[in-house]
Kinemage of the C-alpha trace (Angstrom):
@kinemage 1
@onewidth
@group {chain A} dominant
@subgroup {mainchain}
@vectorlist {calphas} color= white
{ca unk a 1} P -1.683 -9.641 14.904
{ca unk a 2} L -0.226 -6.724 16.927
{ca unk a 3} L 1.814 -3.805 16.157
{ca unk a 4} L 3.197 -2.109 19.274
{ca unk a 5} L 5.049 1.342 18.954
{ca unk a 6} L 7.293 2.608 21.713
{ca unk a 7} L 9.691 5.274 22.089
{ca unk a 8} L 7.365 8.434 23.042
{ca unk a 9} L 7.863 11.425 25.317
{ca unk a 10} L 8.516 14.434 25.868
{ca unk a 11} L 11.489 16.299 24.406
{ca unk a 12} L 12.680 19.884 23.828
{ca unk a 13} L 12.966 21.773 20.798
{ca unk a 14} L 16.189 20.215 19.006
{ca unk a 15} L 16.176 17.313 20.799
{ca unk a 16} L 15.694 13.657 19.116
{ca unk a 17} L 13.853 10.339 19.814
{ca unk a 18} L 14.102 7.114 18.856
{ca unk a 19} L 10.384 5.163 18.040
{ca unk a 20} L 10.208 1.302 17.818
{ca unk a 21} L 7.575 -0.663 16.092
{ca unk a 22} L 7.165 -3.950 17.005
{ca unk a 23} L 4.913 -7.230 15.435
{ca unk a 24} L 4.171 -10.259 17.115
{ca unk a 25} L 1.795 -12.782 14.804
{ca unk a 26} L 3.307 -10.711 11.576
{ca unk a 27} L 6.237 -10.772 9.674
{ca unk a 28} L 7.372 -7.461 8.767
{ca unk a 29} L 10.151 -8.327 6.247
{ca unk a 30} L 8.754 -8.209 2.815
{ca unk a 31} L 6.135 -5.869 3.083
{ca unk a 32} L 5.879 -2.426 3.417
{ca unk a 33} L 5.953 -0.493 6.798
{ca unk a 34} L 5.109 2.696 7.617
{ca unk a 35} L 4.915 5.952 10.348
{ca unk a 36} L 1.850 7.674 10.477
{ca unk a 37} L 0.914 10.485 12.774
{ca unk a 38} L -1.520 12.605 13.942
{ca unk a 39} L -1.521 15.794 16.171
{ca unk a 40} L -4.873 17.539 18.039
{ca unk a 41} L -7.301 18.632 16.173
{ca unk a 42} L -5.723 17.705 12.655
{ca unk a 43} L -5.895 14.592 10.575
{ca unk a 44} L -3.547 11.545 10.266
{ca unk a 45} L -0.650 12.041 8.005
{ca unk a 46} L 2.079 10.058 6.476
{ca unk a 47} L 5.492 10.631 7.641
{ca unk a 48} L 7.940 7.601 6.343
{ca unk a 49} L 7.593 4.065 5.061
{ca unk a 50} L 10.251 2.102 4.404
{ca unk a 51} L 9.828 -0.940 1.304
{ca unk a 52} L 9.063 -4.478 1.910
{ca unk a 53} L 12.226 -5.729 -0.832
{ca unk a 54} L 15.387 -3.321 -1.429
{ca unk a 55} L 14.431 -0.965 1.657
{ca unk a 56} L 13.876 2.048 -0.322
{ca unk a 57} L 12.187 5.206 1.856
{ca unk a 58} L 10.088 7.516 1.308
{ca unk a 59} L 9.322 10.460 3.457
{ca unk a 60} L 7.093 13.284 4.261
{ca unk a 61} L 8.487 16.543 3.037
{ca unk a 62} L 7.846 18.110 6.254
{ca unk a 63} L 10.022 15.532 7.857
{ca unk a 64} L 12.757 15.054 4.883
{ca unk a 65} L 16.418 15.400 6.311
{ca unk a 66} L 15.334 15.087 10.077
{ca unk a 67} L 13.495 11.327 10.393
{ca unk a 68} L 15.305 8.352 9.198
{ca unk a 69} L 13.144 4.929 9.184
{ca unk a 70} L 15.310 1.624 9.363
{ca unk a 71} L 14.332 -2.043 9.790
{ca unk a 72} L 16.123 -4.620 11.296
{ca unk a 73} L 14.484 -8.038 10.014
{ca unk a 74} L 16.106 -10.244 12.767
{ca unk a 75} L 13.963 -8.891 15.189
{ca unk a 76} L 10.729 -8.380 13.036
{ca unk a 77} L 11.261 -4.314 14.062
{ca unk a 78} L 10.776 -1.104 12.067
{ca unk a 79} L 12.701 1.791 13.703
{ca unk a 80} L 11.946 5.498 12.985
{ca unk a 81} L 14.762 7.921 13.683
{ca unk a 82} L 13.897 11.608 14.587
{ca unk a 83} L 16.492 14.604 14.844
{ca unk a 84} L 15.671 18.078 15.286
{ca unk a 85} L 12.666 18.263 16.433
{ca unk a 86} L 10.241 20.945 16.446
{ca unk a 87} L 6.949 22.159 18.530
{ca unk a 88} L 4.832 20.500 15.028
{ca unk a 89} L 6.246 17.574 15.719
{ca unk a 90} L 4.076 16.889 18.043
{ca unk a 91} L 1.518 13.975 17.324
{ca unk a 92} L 0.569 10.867 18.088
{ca unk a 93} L 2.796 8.619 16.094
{ca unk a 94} L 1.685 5.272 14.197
{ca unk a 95} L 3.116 2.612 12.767
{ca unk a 96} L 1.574 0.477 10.387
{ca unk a 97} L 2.186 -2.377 8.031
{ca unk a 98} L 0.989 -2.633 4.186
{ca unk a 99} L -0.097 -6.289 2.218
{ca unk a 100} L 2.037 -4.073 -0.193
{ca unk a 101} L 6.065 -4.361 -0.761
{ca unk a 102} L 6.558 -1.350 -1.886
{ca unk a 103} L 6.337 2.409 -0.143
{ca unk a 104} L 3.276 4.169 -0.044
{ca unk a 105} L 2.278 7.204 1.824
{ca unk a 106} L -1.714 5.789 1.357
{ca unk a 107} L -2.689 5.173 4.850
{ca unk a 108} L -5.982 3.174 3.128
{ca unk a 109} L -2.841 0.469 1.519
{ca unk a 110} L -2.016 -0.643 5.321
{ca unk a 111} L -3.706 -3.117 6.764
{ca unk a 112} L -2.198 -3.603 10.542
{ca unk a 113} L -1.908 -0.260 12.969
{ca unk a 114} L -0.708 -0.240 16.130
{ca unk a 115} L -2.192 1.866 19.330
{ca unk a 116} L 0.595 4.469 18.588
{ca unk a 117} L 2.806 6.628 20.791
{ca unk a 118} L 2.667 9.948 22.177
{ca unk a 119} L 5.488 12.506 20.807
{ca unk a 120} L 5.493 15.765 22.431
{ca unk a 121} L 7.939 18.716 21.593
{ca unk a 122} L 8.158 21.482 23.882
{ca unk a 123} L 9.223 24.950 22.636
């Protein structure tokens, strides 16, 4: 099982970025998926997971308004959307997949991570 996130880089201030989470060996539909992240010297935090049945989202209020996750079953991909970025943005972003179906912002409910992807906002 492999989750592989890509999408990463460096933008300015304002800018957007587009991450893609990808499974081989494991089916995303019907369970839970998630973005995680984690910037220097802090710990991981949620940011968005999207649900494994009607595709309801939940989101970090930090990140409320600016990320959008999406899923696109046909190609067994998890998409997270991010707008107006800022300088705390900056993290190494996760995605990971839950045995559950519906959201959760528990990173101890997700059993699959990938290696995760570098986002870096400049000021």
């Amino acid at each position: 099982v492999q989750l592989v996130e890509s999408g990463g880089g460096l933008v300015q201030a304002g800018g957007s970025l587009r991450l893609s989470c990808a499974a081989s060996k494991l089916t995303l539909s019907g369970r839970c998926v998630g973005w995680f992240r984690q910037a220097p010297g802090k710990e991981r935090e949620f940011v968005a997971a999207i649900s494994g049945d009607d595709g309801a989202t939940l989101y970090a209020e930090s990140v409320k308004g600016r990320f959008t996750i999406s899923r696109v079953k046909a190609l067994n991909m998890v998409f997270l959307e991010m707008r107006s970025l800022k300088p705390e943005d900056t993290a190494i972003y996760y995605c990971a997949a839950s045995r559950l179906r519906a959201y959760t912002s528990n990173s101890e409910e997700y059993d699959y991570w990938g290696q995760g992807t570098l986002v870096t906002v400049s000021s």
